[in-house]
C-alpha positions as CSV (number, residue, x, y, z in Angstrom):
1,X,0.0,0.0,0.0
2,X,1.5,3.4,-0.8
3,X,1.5,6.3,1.4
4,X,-1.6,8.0,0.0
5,X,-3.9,4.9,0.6
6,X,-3.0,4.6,4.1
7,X,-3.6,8.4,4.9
8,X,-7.2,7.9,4.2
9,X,-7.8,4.9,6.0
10,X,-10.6,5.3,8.7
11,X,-11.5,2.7,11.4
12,X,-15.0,3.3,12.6
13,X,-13.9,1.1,15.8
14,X,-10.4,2.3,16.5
15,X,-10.1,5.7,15.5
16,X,-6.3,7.0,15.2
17,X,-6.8,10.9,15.9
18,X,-8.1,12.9,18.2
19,X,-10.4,14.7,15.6
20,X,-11.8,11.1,14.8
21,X,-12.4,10.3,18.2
22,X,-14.3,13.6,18.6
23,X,-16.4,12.4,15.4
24,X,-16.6,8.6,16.9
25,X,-18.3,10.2,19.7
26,X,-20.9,12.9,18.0
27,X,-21.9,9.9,15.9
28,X,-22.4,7.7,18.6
29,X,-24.5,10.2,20.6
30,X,-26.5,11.1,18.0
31,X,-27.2,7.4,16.9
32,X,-28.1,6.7,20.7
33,X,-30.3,9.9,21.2
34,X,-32.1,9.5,17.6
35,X,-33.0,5.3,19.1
36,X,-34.2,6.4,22.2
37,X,-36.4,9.1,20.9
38,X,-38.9,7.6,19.2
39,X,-38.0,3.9,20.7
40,X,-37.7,5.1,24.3
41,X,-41.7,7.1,23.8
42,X,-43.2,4.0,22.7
43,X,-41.6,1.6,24.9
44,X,-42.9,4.5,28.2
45,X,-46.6,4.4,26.3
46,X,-46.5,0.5,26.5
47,X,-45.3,0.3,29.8
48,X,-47.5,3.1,31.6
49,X,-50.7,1.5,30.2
50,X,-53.7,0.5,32.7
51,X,-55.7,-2.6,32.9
52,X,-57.8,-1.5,29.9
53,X,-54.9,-1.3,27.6
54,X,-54.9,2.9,27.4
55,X,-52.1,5.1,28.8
56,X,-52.7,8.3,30.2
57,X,-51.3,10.0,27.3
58,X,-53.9,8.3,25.0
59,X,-56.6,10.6,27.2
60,X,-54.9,13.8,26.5
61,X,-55.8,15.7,23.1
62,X,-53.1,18.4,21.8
63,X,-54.6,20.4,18.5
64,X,-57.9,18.2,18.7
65,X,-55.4,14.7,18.1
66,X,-54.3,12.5,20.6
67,X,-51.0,13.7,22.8
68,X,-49.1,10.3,21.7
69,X,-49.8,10.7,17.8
70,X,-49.0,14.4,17.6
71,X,-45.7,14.2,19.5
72,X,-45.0,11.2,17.3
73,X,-45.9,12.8,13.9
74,X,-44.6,16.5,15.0
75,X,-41.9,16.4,17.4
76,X,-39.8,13.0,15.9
77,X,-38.8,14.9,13.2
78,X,-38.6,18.0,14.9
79,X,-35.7,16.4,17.5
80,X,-34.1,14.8,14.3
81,X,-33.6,18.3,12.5
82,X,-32.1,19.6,16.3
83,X,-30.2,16.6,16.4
84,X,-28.5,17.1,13.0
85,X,-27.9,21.0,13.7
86,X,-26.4,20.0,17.0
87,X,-24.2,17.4,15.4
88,X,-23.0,19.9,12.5
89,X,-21.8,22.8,15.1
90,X,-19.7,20.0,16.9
91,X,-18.1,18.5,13.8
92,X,-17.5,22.4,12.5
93,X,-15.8,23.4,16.3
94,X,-14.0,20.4,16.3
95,X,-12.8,21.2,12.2
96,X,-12.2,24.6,13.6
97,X,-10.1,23.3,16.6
98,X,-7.8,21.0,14.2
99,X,-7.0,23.5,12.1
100,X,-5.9,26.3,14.4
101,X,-3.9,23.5,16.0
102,X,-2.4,22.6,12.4
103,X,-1.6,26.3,12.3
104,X,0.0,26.3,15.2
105,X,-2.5,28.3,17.7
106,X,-4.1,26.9,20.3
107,X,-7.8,27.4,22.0
């Protein structure tokens, strides 16, 4: 393999630099807060139901639907969009913080 091959090589698992491992991470918390989400809301609807069947969330009406079917249809992709924005400003402070340290300044 010659020297420009293994400049590019990236290892999801064992990242080499400490900009990767910064990346590593954002990925990881974003893949982890984007399961739990909408995974975590059902699995707390489930569990919090009575002996009829019906959660107290079913009861609830928010703009004339039910609380459980508007937060799933509005606010899923709502904390997806937040999630991404989050996830961009780290990876472009953490850009930011490699080069200056490339450059030779330091934060």
């Amino acid at each position: 393999m010659n020297s420009s091959a293994k400049k590019y090589r990236v290892n999801l698992f064992r990242p080499q630099s400490v900009g990767m491992k910064g990346e590593v991470v954002a990925i990881l918390t974003v893949l982890a807060v984007w399961g739990i989400a909408p995974f975590g809301f059902q699995l707390w609807l489930a569990l919090s139901a009575d002996a009829s069947g019906k959660s107290p969330l079913e009861s609830i009406t928010f703009f004339n639907l039910p609380f459980h079917y508007w937060f799933t249809a509005q606010m899923l992709p709502l904390c997806f969009i937040i999630i991404c924005v989050l996830f961009n400003l780290f990876v472009d402070r953490l850009t930011l913080r490699q080069s200056r340290k490339k450059e030779g300044y330091h934060d």
